[in-house]
C-alpha positions as CSV (number, residue, x, y, z in Angstrom):
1,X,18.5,13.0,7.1
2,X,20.2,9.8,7.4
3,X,18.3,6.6,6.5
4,X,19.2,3.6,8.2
5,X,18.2,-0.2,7.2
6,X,18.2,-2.7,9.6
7,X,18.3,-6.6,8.5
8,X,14.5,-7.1,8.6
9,X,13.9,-3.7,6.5
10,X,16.1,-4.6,4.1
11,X,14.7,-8.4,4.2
12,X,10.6,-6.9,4.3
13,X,11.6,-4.7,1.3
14,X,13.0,-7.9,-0.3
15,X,9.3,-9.5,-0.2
16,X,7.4,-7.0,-1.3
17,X,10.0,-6.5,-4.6
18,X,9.9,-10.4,-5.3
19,X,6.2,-10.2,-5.2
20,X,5.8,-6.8,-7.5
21,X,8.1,-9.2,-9.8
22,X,5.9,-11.9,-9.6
23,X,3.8,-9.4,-12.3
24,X,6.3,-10.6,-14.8
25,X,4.6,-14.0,-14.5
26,X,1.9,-14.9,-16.7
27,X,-1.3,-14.0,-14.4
28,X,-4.8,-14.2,-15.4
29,X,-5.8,-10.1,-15.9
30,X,-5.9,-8.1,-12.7
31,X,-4.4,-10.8,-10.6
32,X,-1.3,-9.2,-9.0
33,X,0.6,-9.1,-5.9
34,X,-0.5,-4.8,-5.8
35,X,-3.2,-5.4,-2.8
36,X,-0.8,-7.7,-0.7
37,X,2.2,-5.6,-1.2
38,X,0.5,-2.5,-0.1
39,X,-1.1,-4.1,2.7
40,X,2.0,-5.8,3.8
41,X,4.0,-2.7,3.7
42,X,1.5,-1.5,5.9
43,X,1.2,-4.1,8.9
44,X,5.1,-4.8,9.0
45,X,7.2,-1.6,8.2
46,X,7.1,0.7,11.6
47,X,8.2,3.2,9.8
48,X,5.5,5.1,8.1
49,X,7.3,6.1,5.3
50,X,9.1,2.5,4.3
51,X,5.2,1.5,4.3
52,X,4.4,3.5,1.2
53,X,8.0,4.1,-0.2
54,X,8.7,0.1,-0.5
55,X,5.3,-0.9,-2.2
56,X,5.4,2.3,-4.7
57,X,8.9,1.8,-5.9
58,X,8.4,-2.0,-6.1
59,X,5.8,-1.2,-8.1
60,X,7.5,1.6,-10.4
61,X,10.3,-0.9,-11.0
62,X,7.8,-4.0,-12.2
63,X,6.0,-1.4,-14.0
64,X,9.4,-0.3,-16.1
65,X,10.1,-3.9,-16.6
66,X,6.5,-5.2,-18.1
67,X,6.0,-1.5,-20.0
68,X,9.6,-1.2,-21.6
69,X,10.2,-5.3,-22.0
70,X,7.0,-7.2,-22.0
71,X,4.5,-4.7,-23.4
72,X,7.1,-2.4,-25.3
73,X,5.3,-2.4,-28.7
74,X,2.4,-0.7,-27.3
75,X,4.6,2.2,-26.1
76,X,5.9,5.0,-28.3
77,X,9.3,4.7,-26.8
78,X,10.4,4.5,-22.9
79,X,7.9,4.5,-20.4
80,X,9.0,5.6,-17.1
81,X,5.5,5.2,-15.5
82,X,2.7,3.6,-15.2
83,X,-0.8,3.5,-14.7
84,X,-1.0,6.7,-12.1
85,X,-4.7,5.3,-10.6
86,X,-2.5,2.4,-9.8
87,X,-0.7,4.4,-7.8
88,X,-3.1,6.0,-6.3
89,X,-5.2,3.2,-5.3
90,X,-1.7,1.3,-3.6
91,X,-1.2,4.6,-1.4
92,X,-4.8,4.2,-0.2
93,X,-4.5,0.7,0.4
94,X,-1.6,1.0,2.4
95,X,-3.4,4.3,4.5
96,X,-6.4,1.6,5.0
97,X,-4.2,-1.0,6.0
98,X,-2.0,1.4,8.6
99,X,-5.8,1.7,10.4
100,X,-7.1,-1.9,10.4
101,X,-4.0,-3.7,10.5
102,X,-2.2,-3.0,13.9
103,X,-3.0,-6.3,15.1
104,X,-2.1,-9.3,12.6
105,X,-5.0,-11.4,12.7
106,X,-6.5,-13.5,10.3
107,X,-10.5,-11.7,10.3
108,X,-8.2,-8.8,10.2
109,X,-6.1,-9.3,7.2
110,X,-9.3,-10.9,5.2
111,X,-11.4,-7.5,5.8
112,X,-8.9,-5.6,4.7
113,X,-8.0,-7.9,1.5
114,X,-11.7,-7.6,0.6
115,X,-11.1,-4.2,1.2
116,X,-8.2,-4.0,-0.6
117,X,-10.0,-5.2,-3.9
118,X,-13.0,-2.5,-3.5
119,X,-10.9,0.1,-3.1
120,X,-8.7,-0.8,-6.6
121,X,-11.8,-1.6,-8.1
122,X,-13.5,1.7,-7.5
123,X,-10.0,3.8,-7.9
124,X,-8.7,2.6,-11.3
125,X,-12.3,2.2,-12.8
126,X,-12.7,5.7,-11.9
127,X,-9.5,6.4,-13.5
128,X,-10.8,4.8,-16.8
129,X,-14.1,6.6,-16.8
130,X,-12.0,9.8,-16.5
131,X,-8.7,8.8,-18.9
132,X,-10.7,6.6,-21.7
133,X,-12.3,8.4,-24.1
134,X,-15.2,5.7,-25.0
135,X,-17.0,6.6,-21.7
136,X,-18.9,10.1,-21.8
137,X,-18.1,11.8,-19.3
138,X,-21.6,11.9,-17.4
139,X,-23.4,9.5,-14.9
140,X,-24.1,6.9,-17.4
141,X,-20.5,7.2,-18.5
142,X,-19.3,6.3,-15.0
143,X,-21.7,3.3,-14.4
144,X,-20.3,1.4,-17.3
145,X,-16.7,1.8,-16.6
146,X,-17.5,0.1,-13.2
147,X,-20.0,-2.2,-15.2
148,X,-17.2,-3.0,-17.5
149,X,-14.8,-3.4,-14.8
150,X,-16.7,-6.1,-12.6
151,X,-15.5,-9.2,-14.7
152,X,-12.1,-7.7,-13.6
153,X,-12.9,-7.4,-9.7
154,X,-13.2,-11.3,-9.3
155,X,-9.5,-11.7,-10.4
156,X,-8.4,-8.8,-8.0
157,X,-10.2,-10.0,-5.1
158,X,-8.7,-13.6,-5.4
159,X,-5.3,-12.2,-6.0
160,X,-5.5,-9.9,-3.1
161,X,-6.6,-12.8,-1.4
162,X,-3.8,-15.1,-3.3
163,X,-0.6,-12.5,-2.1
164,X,-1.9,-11.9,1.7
165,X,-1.8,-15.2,2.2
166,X,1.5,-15.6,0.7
167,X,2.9,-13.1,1.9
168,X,1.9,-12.8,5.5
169,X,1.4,-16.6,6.1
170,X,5.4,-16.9,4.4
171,X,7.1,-14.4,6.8
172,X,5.0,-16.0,9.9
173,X,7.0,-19.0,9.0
174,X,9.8,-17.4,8.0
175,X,9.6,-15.7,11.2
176,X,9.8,-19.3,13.2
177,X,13.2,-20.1,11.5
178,X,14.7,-16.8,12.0
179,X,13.3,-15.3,15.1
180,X,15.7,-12.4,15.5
181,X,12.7,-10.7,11.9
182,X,10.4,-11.6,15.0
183,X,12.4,-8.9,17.3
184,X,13.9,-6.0,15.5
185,X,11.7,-3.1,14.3
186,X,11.5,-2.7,10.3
């Protein structure tokens, strides 16, 4: 299989790996380019597999940087990963965003922002529920790890908000300087 990268693939991919390293930034807790990326991915890489490939490994390579550089004391030695519900809640973002976002319009990338925010809400409070050990593992259990995680939500939801606008609203204009990103297929 041969892999091929036109100008505006390779120029897409650049965006969403400057905004994964915008996580290197000091950030208020849970407000991160992960939303935007994935849902950026989705609307402007044809190519199914760039959609999900770009995002995830933009986000593996922030992840190694903050884990092994900025957070390295509270790792036993290298971490090559990180937080898999992360993960997982990016690769559903992107599959929601593939489905709402074939037409670039502004109702349509705030729905699926919002959107966005639920669904890493829901995903990685699951994934503490299930992964943390000071929530039982019952009905109860579950309710407070979403309880505890609402605080959390308000910061994701303006992020997600935050990077889409960023992100789409900077390669529209982009887009008017260089129209030729306008024309070829990522």
């Amino acid at each position: 299989m041969t892999i091929k990268l036109n100008k505006k693939t390779f120029f897409l991919a650049g965006i969403v790996v400057l905004a994964a390293m915008s996580r290197l930034l000091p950030h208020p807790p849970n407000f991160t380019p992960i939303g935007g990326m994935a849902l950026f991915g989705a609307a402007y890489f044809s190519k199914k597999y760039w959609a999900f490939l770009v995002p995830l490994i933009a986000l593996w390579i922030s992840d190694l940087v903050l884990n092994n550089v900025l957070y390295a004391a509270y790792f036993d030695g290298f971490s090559w990963m990180g937080i898999p519900m992360v993960y997982a809640a990016l690769i559903l973002i992107v599959l929601m965003g593939k489905g709402l976002l074939k037409k670039i319009k502004t109702g349509n990338l705030l729905f699926a922002s919002v959107l966005a925010s639920a669904i890493f809400f829901l995903v990685t409070n699951l994934g503490s529920w299930w992964m943390d050990p000071i929530y039982p593992k019952t009905a109860i259990g579950i309710i407070e790890a979403y309880v505890a995680g609402i605080p959390f939500f308000w910061n994701t939801l303006a992020g997600d908000l935050f990077y889409t606008t960023v992100l789409f609203g900077g390669f529209e204009l982009i887009k008017k300087v260089y129209p030729t990103l306008a024309i070829q297929t990522a």
